[in-house]
C-alpha positions as CSV (number, residue, x, y, z in Angstrom):
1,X,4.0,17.6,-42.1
2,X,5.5,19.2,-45.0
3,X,8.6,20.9,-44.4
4,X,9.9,23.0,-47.6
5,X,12.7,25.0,-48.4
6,X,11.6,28.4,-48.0
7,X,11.4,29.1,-52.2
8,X,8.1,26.8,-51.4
9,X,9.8,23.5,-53.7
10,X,11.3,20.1,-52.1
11,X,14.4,20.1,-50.3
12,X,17.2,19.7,-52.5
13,X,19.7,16.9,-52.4
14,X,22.7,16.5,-54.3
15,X,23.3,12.3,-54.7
16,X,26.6,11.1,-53.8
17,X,27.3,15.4,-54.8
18,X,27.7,17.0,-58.2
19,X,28.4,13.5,-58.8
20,X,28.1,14.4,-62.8
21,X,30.5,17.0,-62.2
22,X,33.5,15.4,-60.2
23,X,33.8,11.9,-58.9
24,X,30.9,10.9,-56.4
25,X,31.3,10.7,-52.9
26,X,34.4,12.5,-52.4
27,X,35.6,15.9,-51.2
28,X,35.4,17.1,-54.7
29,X,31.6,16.4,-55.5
30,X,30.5,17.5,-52.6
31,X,32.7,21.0,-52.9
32,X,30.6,21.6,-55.9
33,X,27.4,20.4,-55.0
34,X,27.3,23.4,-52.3
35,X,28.5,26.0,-55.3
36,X,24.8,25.4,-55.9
37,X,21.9,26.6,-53.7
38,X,21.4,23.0,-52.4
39,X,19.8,21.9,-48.9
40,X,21.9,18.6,-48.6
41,X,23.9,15.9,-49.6
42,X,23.5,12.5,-49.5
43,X,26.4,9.9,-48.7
44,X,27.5,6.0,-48.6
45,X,29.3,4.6,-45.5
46,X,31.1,1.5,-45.2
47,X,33.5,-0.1,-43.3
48,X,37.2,-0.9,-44.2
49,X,39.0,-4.0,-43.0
50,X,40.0,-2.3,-40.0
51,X,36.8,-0.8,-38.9
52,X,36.6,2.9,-40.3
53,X,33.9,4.0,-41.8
54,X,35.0,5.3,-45.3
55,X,32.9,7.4,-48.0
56,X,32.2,5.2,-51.0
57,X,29.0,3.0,-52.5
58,X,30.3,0.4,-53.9
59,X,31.5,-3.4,-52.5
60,X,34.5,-3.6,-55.2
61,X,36.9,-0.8,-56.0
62,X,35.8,-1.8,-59.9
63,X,34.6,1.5,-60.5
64,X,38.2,3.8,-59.7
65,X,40.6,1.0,-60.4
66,X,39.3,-2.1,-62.5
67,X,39.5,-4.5,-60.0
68,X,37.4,-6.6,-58.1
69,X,39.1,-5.9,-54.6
70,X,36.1,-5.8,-51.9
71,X,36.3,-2.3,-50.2
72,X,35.5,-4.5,-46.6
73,X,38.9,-6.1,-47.1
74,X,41.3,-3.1,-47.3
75,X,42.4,-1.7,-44.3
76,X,42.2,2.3,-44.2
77,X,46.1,3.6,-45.0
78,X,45.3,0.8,-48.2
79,X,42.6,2.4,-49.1
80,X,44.1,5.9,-48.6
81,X,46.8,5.0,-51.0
82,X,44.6,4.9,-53.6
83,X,43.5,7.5,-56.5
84,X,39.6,8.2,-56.0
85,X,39.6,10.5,-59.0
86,X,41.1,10.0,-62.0
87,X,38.7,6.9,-63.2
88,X,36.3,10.2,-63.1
89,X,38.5,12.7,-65.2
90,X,42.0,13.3,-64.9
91,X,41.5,16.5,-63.6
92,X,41.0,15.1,-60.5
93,X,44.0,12.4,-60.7
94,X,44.8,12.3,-57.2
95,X,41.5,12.9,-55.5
96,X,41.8,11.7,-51.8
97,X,39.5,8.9,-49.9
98,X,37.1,10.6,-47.3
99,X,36.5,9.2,-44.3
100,X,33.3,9.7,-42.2
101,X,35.0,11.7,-39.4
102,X,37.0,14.2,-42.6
103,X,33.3,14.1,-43.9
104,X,31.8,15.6,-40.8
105,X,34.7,18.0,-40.1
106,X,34.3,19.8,-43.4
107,X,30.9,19.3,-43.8
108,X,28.3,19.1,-41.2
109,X,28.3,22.5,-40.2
110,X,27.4,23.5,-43.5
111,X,24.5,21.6,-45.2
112,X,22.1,18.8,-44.1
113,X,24.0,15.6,-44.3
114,X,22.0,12.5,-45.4
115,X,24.7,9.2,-44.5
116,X,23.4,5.9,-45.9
117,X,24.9,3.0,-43.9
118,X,25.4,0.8,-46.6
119,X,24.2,-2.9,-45.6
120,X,26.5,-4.8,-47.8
121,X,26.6,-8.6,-47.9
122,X,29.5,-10.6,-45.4
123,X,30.0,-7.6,-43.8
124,X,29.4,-6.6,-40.2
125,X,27.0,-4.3,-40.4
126,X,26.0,-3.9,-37.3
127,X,29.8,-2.7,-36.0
128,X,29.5,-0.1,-38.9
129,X,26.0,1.1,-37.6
130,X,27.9,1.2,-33.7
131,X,30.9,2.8,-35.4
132,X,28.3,5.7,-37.5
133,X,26.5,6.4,-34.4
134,X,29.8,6.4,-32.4
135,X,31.4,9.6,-35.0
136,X,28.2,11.2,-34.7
137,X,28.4,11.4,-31.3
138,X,31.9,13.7,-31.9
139,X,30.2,15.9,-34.3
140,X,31.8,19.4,-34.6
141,X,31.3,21.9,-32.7
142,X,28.1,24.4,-34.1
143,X,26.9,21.1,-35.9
144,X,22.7,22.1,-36.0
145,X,21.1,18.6,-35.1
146,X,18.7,18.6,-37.6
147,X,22.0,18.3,-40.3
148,X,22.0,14.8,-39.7
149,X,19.8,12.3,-41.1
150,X,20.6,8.3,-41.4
151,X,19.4,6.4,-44.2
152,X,19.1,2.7,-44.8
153,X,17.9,-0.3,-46.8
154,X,17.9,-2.3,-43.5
155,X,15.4,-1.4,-41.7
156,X,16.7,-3.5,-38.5
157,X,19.9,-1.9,-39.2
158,X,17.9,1.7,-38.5
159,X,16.1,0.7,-35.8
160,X,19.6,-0.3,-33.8
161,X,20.8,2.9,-34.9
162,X,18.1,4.9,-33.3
163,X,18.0,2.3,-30.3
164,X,21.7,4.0,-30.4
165,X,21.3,7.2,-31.0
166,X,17.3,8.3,-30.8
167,X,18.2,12.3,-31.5
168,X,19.0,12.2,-35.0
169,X,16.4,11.5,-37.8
170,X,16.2,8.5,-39.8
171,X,15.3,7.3,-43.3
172,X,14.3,4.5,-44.4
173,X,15.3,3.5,-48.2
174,X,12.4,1.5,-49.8
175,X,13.6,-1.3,-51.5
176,X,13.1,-0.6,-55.3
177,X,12.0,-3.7,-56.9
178,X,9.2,-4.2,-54.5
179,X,8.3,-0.6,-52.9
180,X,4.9,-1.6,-51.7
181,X,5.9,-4.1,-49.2
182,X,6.7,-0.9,-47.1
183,X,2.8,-1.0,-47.2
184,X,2.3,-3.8,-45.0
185,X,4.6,-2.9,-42.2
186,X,2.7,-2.9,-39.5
187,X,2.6,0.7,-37.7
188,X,5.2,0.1,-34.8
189,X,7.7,-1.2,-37.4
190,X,8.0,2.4,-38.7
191,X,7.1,4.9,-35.6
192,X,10.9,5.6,-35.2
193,X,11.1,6.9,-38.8
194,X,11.6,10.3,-40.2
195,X,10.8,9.6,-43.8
196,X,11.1,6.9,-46.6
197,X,13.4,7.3,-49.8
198,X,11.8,5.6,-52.7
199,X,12.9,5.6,-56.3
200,X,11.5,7.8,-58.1
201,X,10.3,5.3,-61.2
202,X,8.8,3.4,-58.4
203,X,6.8,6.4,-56.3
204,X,3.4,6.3,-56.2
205,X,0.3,8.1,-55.1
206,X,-0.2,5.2,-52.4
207,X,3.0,5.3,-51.3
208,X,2.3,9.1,-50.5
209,X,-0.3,8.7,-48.7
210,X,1.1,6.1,-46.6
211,X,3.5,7.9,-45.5
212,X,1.2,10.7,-44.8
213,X,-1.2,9.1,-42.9
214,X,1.8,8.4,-40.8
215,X,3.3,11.5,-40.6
216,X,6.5,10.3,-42.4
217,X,8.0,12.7,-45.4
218,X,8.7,11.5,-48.3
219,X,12.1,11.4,-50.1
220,X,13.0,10.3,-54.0
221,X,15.9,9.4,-56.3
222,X,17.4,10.1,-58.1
223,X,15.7,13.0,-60.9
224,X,17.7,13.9,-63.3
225,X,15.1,14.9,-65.5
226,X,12.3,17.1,-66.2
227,X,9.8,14.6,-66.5
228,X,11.1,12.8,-63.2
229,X,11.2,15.9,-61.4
230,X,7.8,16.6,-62.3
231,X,6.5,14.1,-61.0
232,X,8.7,14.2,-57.6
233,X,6.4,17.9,-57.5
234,X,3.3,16.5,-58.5
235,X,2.8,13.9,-55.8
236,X,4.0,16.7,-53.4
237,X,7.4,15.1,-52.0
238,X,9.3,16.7,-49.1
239,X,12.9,16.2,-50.5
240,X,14.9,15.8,-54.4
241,X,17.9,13.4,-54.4
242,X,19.3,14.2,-58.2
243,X,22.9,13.5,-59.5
244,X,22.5,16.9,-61.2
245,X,22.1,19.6,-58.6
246,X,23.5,22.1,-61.1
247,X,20.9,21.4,-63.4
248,X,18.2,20.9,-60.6
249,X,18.4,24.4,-59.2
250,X,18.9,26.1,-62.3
251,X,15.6,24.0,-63.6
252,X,13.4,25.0,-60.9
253,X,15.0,28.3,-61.3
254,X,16.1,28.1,-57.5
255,X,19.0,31.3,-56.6
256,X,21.5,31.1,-53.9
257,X,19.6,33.2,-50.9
């Protein structure tokens, strides 16, 4: 089942990018994130008010502009007017939004691409997860299949993404407060999955062997230290989301091949 990088550690995913290096989820973080001997970045997608899916994790634009404007209610050209960098540093004043199709065009042809649909509250999510599987459909041209991964909380939301679009794996994210509930899924609830993606403060030795008994992988976020990534390697996990790739490969001592 296992399925390591070939320096015999986890895959290595950069969360949201170098997200301590440049703003997260934009072109920037994920530029630097592949400076570094990575094996994939992970991504939020939602909506805008006219139906694109755009590149950013939170509900409110709080975080770049100090206001409590939901993201779902901004049409695309509004959202495109805006500065996604300089709340970050000014050096990146001026930092465009990404889109999921700009995201694809730059990107999919070079790394593994792990895209979280982002099941946010009085939104439509299931038009988003139509719209996600509808730009994956257009990938570009050389795109290797196994690049693409989708990643939820929802795991209804998966499952009509895979009813969608059965060729691309998917991922479910284990709610955090309770992880263990995953453990009483029944076993047809979870045969279309790839993997979970549990936090890493909430990973266990059951949830392990859970997941290997059904011949899912296991994913965690996000380590950003030794102690965490330690135990990411101790219970044997396929795949390292950290917010500090930089530091991650240099820790584990892991050189561009």
């Amino acid at each position: 089942m296992r399925n390591y990088a070939q320096d015999g550690v986890p895959w290595l995913v950069a969360h949201r990018g170098a997200r301590d290096e440049a703003p997260e989820n934009t072109r920037s973080a994920f530029d630097r994130a592949l400076a570094y001997p990575i094996d994939g970045i992970e991504l939020d997608v939602q909506m805008s008010a006219d139906a694109v899916p755009v590149i950013y994790h939170d509900a409110t634009l709080w975080r770049i502009m100090r206001r409590r404007r939901r993201v779902a209610k901004m049409t695309a050209p509004q959202l495109a007017e805006l500065d996604w960098g300089r709340w970050f540093h000014a050096d990146f004043t001026g930092e465009p939004l990404l889109t999921l199709e700009q995201t694809l065009s730059r990107f999919a042809t070079r790394t593994r691409l792990l895209i979280e649909i982002k099941a946010l509250p009085k939104v439509d999510n299931h038009r988003l997860t139509h719209q996600v599987v509808a730009q994956l459909a257009n990938l570009p041209h050389g795109t290797p299949p196994a690049n693409i991964f989708v990643l939820c909380f929802d795991l209804a939301l998966l499952r009509l993404a895979h009813g969608l679009a059965p060729q691309w794996r998917y991922v479910y994210n284990v709610p955090g407060r309770q992880p263990e509930t995953v453990l009483r899924l029944a076993d047809k609830e979870v045969d279309f999955l790839w993997a979970i993606d549990v936090p890493i403060g909430r990973l266990s030795q059951r949830l392990v062997d859970w997941a290997a008994d059904r011949n899912l992988r296991v994913c965690t976020y996000s380590c950003n230290t030794a102690a965490q990534v330690q135990k990411a390697l101790g219970l044997g996990v396929d795949a390292i989301l950290t917010d500090r790739p930089g530091w991650l490969t240099g820790y584990l001592g892991r050189q561009r091949g």
